[in-house]
N, C-alpha and C positions, 0 to 999 in steps of 0.2 A: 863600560870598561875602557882604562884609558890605553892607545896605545899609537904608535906611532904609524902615520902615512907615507909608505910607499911608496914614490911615483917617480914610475922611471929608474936612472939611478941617484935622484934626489930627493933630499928627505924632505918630509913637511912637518911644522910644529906639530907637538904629540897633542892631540886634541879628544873629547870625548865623542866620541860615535854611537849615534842610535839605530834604530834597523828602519829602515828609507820603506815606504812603501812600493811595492812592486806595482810599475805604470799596469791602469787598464783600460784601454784606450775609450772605453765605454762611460767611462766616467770623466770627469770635468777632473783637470790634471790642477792635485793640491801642490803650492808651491813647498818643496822641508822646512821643517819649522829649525831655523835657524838664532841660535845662540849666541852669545860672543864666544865661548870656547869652541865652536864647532866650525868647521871649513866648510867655508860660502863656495861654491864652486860652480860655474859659469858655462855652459855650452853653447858656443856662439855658432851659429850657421846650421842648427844640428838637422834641418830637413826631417825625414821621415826616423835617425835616429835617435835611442834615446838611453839614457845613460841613470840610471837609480841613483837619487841622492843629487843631483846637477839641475840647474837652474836653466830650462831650456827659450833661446829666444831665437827667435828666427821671423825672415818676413814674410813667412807663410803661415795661414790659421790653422795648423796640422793641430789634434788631437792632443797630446802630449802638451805642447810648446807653449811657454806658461807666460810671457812677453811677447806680443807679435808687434815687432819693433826693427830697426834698423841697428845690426851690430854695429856699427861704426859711431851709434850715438848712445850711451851707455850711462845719462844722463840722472837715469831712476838711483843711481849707487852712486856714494857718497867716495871722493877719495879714501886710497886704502883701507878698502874695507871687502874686498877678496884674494881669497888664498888660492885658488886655481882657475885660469882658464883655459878652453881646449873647442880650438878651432880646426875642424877637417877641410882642409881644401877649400879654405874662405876666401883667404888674402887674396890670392890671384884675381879677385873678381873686382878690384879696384885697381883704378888705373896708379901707370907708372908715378903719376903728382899725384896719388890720393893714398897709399899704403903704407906712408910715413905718418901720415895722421891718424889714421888704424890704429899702428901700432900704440902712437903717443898714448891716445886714449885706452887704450887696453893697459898700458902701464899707471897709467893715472889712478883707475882704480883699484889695482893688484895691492895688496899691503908691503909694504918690506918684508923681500925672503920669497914673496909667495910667488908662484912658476905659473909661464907663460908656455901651451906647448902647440904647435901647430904644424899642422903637415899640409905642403905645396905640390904641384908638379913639377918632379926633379927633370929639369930641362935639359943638364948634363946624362942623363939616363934618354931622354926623348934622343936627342939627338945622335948619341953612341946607337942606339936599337935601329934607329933610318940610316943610318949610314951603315949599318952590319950590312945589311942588303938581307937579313934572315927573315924577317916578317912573314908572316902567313898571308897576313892581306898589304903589309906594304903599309903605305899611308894610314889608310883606314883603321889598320890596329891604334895609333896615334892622333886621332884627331881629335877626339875628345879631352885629351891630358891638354891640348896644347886652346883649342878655342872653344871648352865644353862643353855642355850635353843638344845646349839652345833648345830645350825644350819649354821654357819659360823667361819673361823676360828679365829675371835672377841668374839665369845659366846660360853669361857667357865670360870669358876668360879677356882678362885684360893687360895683366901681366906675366911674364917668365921670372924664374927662380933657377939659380943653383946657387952652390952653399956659399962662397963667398959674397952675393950678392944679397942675402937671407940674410946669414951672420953679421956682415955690415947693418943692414938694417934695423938690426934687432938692437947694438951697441950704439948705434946715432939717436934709439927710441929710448938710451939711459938703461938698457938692458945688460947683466953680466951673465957670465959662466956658460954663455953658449956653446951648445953641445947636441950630437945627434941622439936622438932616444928610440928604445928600439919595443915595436908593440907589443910582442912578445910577453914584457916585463911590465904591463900597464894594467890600472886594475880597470879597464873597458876594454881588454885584448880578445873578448870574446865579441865585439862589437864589430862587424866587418864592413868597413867603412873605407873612405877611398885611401884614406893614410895604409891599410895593407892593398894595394891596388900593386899586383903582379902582372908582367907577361913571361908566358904566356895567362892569359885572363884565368885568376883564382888557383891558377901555378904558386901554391906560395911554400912547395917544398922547392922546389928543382928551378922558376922561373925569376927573373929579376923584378925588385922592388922599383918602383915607376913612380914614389913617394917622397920626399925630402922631405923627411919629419924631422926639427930641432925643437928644441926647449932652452929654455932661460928663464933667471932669476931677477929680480927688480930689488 
């Protein structure tokens, strides 16, 4: 059935969609069999999530993760030849001279039109919440957003982000129509990932968003 994609508040070419099989992590994860009419779609950094229908590659040998590779090197795909990709709380993990080349190559291979979306640690939200003086724990509610989890040598935080510093980057990467997107309105909004990362922690009626999520177009 053809119809049109969703995502966020931008459209994606009206493509044909077939029913993705539901990951089981018991079995050897098949990559979708992909068409030219059908949207190639990309989950860089995805860790232990997993998103139906998305191409997962990450530098860990998790179950799901169908490339165990270096997002920064994207090398297997051929210029413009994907329609989405969607990085949760990746960028930050290269340093200040290395996330402009991230970006490049993330745009290299997105086709014309096709949407870049990713969510950071909003640094202006970090810093507003420690200077409230409201914190329950004070620093410690905060340290992870700003130097990650350091549970592995993947998880540690290299760079800060607020939105003018994003959005510039996104537009020096040849990126346009930057814009914030809200999960809500996502078709992985059920996916609870650090892009909705509230305080207070899993507050995501009444607590503030701890996430700089934008999107853009190539």
């Amino acid at each position: 059935m053809d119809r049109q994609l969703a995502v966020g508040t931008l459209a994606i070419h009206p493509v044909h969609i077939e029913a993705w099989p539901i990951y089981d992590k018991s079995q050897t994860p098949q990559l979708p069999t992909h068409r030219k009419e059908v949207a190639v779609k990309l989950h860089l950094g995805c860790g232990k999530k997993y998103i139906p229908g998305y191409i997962h590659i990450d530098a860990q040998p998790l179950p799901h993760v169908h490339h165990v590779r270096p997002v920064e090197d994207l090398s297997l795909f051929t210029d413009c030849s994907i329609e989405v990709i969607y990085a949760s709380h990746v960028l930050e993990h290269f340093g200040r001279h290395e996330y402009l080349r991230v970006l490049k190559e993330w745009y290299r291979v997105l086709r014309p039109g096709g949407l870049l979306r990713v969510g950071v640690p909003d640094f202006r939200s970090i810093a507003e919440e420690y200077a409230s003086g409201h914190l329950e724990n004070g620093l410690r509610d905060l340290i992870g957003l700003c130097v990650g989890g350091q549970r592995d040598d993947y998880d540690y935080h290299k760079m800060v982000f607020d939105e003018v510093i994003l959005t510039g980057a996104f537009e020096h990467a040849g990126f346009s129509r930057v814009q914030r997107w809200d999960w809500h309105d996502t078709e992985h909004s059920s996916l609870d990932d650090y892009t909705q990362a509230h305080l207070p922690h899993m507050n995501k009626k009444d607590g503030r968003l701890m996430s700089l999520n934008l999107e853009a177009i190539k």
